[in-house]
TORKOLLO-406610 format. One line per 8 residues: for each residue x, y, z of N, C-alpha, C, CB. Coordinates in pm, whole numbers, plus 50000, padded with zeros to 5 digits. Glycine has a CB too. Layout:
BEGIN
X:Y:Z:X:Y:Z:X:Y:Z:X:Y:Z ~ ...
//
This chain:
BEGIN
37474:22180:49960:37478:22160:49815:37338:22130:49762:37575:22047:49779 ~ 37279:22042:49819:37117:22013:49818:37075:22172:49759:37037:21966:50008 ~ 37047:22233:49905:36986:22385:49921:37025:22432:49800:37042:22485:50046 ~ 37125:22453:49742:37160:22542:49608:37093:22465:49470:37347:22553:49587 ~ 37108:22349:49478:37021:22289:49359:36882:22303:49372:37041:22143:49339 ~ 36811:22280:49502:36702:22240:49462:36600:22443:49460:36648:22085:49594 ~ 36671:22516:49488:36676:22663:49471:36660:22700:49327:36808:22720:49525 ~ 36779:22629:49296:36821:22661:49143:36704:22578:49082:36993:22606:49088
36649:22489:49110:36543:22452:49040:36413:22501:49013:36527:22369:49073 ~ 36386:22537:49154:36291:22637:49171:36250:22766:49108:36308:22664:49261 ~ 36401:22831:49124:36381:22957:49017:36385:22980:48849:36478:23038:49052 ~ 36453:22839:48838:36385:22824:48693:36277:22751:48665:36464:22774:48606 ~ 36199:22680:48708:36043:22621:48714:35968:22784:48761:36017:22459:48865 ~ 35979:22835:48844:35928:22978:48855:35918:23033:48749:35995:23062:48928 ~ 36044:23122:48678:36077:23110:48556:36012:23091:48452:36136:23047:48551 ~ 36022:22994:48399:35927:22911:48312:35802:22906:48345:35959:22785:48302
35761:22907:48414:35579:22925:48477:35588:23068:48437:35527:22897:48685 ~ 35659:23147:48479:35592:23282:48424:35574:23358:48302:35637:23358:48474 ~ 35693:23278:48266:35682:23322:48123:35593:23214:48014:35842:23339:48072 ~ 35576:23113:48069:35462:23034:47962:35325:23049:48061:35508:22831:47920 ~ 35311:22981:48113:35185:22918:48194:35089:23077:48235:35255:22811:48369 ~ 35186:23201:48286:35103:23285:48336:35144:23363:48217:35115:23336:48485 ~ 35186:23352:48137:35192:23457:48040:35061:23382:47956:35360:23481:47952 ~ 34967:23275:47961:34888:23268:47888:34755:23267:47983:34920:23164:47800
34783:23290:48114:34734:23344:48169:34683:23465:48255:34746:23301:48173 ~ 34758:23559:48155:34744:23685:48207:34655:23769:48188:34823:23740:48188 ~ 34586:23868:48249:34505:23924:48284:34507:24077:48233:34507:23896:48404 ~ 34466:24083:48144:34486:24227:48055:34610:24256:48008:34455:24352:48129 ~ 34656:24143:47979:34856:24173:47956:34879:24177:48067:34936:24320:47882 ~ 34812:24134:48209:34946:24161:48295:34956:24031:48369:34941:24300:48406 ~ 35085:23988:48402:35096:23837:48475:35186:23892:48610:35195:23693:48361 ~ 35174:23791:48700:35233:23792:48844:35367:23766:48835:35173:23692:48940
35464:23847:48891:35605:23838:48935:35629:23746:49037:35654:23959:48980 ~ 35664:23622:48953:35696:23534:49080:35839:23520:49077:35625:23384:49084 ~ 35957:23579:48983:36060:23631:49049:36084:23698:49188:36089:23700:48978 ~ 35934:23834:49208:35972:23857:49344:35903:23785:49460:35958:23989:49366 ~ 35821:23705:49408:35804:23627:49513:35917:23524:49577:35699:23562:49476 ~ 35954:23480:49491:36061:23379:49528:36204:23487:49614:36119:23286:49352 ~ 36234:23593:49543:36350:23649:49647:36282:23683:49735:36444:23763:49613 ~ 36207:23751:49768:36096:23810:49890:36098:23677:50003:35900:23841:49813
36054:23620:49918:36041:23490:50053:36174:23389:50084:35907:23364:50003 ~ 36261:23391:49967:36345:23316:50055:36464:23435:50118:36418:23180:49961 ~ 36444:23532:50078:36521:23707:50174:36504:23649:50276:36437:23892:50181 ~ 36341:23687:50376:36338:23688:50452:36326:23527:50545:36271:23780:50442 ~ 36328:23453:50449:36290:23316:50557:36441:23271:50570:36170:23165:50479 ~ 36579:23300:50499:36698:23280:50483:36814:23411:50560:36699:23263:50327 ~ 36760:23521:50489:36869:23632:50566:36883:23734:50444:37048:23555:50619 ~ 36984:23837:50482:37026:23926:50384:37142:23879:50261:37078:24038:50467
37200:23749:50265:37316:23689:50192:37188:23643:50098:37438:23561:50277 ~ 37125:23526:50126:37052:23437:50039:36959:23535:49970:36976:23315:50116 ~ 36900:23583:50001:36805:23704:49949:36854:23774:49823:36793:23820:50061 ~ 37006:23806:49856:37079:23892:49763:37135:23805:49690:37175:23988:49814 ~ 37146:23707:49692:37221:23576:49578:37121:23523:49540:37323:23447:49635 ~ 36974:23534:49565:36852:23462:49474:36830:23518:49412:36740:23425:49506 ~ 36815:23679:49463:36757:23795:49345:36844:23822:49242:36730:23940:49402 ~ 36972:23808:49296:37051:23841:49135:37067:23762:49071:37173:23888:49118
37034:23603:49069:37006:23530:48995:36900:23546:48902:37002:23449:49050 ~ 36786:23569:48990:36645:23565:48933:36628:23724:48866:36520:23527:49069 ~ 36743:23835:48876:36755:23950:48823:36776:23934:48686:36847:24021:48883 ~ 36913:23816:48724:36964:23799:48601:36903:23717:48480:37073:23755:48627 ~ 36786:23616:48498:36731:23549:48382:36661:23654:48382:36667:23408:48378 ~ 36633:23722:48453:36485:23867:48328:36585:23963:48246:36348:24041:48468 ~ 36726:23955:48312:36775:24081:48194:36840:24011:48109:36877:24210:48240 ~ 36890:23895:48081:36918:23784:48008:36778:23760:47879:36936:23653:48132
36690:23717:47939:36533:23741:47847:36447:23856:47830:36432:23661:47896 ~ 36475:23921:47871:36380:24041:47867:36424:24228:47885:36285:24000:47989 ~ 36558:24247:47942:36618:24348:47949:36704:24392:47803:36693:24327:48066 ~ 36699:24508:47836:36759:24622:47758:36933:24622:47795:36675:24779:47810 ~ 36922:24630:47929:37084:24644:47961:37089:24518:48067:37141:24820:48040 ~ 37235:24464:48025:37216:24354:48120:37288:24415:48262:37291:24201:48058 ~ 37198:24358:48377:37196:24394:48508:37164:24442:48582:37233:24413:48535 ~ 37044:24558:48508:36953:24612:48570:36866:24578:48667:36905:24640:48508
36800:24487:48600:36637:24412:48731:36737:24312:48833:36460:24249:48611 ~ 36874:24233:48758:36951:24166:48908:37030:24299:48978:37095:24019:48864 ~ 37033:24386:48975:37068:24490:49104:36948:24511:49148:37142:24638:49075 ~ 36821:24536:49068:36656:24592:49147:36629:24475:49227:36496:24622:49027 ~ 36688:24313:49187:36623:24218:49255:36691:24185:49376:36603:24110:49178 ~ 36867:24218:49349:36951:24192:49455:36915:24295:49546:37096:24187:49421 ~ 36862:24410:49589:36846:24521:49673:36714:24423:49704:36841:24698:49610 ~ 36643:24409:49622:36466:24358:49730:36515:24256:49788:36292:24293:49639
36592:24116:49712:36628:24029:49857:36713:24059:49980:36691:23917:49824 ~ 36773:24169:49945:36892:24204:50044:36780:24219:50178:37001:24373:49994 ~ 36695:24392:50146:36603:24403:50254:36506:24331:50299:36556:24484:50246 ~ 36433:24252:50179:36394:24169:50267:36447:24063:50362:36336:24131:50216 ~ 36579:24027:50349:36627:23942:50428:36702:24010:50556:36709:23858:50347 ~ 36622:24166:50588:36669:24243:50693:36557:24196:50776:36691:24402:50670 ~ 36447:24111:50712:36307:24100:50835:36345:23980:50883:36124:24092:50777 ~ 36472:23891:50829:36399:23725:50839:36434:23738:50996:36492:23555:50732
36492:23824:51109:36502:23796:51246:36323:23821:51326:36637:23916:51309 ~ 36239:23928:51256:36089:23891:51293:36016:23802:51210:36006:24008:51296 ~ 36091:23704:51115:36005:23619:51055:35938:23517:51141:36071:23559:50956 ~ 35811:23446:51118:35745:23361:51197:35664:23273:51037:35632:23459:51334 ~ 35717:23082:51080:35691:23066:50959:35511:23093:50938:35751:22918:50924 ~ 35446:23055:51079:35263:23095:51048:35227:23151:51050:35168:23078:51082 ~ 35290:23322:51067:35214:23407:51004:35237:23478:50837:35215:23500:51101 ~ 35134:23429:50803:35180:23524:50672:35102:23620:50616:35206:23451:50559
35110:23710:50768:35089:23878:50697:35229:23948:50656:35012:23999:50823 ~ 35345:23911:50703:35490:23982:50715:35491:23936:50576:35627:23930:50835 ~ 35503:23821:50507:35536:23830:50393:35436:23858:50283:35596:23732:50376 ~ 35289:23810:50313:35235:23951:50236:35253:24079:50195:35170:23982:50269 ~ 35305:24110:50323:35328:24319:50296:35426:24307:50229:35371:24451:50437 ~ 35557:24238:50279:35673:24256:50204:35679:24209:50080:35770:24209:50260 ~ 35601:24135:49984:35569:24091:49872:35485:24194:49835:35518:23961:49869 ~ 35407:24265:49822:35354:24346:49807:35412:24449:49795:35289:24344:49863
35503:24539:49908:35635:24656:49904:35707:24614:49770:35764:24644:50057 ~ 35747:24483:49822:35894:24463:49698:35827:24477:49513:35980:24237:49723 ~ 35699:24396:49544:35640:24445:49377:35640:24572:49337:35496:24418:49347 ~ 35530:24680:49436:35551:24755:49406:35653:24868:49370:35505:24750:49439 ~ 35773:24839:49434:35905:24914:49463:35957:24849:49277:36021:24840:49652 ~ 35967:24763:49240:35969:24683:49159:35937:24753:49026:35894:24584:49198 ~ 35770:24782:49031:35718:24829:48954:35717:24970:48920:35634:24788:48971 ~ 35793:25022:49058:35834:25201:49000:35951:25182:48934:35870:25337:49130
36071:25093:48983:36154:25091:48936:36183:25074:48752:36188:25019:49018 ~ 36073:25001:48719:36015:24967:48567:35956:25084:48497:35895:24857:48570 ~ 35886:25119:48605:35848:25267:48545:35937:25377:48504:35777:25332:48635 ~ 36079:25390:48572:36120:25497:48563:36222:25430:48404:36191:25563:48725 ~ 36226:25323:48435:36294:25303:48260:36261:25339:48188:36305:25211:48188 ~ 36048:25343:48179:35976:25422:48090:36002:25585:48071:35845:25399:48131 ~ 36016:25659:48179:36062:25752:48223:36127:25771:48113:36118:25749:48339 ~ 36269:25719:48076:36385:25773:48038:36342:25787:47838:36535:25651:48102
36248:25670:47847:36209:25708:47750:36109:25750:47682:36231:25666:47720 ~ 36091:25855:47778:35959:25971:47766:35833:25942:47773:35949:26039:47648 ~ 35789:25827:47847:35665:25846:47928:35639:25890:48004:35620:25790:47962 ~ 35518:25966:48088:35549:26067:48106:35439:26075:48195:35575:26147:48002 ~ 35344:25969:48191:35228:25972:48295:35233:25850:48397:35084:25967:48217 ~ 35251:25907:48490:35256:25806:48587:35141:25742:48684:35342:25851:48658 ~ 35030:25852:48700:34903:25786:48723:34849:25678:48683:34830:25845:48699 ~ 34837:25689:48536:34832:25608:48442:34915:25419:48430:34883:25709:48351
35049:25485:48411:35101:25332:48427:35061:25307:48569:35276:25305:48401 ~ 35083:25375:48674:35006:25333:48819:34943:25217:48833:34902:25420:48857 ~ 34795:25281:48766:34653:25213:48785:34694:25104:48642:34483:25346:48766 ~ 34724:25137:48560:34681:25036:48460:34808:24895:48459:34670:25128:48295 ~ 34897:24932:48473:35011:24826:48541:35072:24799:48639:35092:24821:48507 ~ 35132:24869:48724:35177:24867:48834:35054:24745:48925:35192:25036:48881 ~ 35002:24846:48976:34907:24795:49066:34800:24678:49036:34840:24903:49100 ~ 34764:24627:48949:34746:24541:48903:34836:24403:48889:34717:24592:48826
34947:24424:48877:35073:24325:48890:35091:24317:49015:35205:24363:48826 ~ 35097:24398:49122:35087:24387:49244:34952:24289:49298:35088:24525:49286 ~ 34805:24290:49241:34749:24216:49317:34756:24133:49270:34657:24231:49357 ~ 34761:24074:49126:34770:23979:49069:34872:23864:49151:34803:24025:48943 ~ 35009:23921:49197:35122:23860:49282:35085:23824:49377:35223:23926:49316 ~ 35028:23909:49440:34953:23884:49590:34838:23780:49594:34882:24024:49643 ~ 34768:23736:49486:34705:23614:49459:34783:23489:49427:34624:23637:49359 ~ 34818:23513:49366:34984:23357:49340:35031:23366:49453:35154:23381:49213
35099:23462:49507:35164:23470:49662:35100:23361:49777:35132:23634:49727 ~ 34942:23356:49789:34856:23288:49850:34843:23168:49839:34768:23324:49836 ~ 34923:23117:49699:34912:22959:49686:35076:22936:49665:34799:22896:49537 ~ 35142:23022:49633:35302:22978:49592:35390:23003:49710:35371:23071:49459 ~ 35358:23073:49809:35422:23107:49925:35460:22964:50058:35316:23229:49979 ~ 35288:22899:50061:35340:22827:50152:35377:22686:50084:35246:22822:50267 ~ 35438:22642:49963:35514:22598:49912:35679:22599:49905:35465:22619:49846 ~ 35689:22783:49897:35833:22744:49933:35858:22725:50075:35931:22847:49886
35757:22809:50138:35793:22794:50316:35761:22624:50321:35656:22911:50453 ~ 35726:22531:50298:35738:22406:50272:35891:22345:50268:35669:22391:50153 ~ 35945:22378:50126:36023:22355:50040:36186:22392:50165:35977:22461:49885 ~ 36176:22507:50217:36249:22576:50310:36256:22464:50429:36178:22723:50350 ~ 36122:22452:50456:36174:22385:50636:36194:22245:50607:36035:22393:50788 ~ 36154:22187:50509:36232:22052:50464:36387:22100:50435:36156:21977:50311 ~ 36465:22167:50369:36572:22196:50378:36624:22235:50495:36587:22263:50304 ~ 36546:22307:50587:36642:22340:50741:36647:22198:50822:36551:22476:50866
36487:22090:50818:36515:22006:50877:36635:21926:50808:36406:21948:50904 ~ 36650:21911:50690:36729:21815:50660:36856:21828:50680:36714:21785:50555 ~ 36962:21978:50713:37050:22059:50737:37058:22054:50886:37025:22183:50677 ~ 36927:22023:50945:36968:22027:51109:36974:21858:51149:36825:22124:51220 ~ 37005:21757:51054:36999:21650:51088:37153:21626:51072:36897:21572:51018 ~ 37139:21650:50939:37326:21625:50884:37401:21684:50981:37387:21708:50724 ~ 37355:21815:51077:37461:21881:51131:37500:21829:51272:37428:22021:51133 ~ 37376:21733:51311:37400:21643:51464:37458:21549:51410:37270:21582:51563
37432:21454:51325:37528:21332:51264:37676:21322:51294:37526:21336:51113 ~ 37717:21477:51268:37832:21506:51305:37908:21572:51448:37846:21566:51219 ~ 37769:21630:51478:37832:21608:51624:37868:21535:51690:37795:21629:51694
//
């Protein structure tokens, strides 16, 4: 019960950081997705269940605030935690090149997916949004990633230790 609150806290302090704090800190109009940071990392440091129940949460406050149709970005977000929580059996919490790349994949995958909404409504260059948004939101993430990552991996193994204590108590 812990784990689900203090989650749920997280992704709305995430949340709220992104939409105030880095939205006045953004960088040519563009700010870091720390929606996918947060499913990305707790996907894979949790599994394919938690992954897919963070992201469609965290799907669901962007199409709640910011979507056109509601449910869109929580199916784009529930698919990125799903797979990423196909790695958490090679996860290792000290290295963090695995969740680099996969923070990096999932933005970008992310950011086509955004694109093709544009798509539908006749944009039409994709080089373009490429270089001038896409990829830019990608490194931008990948810089927050570097300071927000080993926070939740923090945040995480205080929750497993505290889950592997309660669970001998009762043995």
């Amino acid at each position: 019960m812990l784990r689900k609150i203090i989650v749920t806290i997280f992704i709305l302090v995430c949340f709220i950081l992104q939409c105030s704090v880095f939205g006045a800190l953004s960088l040519a109009g563009i700010i870091p997705n720390l929606m996918i940071i947060i499913t990305s990392s707790f996907g894979f440091m949790r599994g394919e269940k938690e992954g897919l129940v963070i992201g469609f949460f965290c799907g669901l406050l962007s199409d709640v605030f910011f979507g056109d149709m509601l449910g869109l970005y929580a199916m784009i977000m529930m698919y990125i935690g799903y797979l990423n929580g196909k790695f958490s059996r090679i996860f290792y919490p000290q290295d963090i090149k695995l969740p680099l790349a996969l923070i990096t994949v999932s933005d970008l995958t992310y950011g086509i997916f955004c694109y093709l909404m544009f798509l539908l409504r006749g944009r039409l260059d994709f080089p373009y949004h490429f270089v001038k948004i896409i990829l830019p939101e990608t490194l931008y993430t990948i810089i927050v990633t570097l300071f927000l990552y080993p926070l939740i991996l923090k945040v995480n193994d205080r929750l497993e230790a505290r889950e592997k204590r309660r669970t001998q108590k009762f043995v």
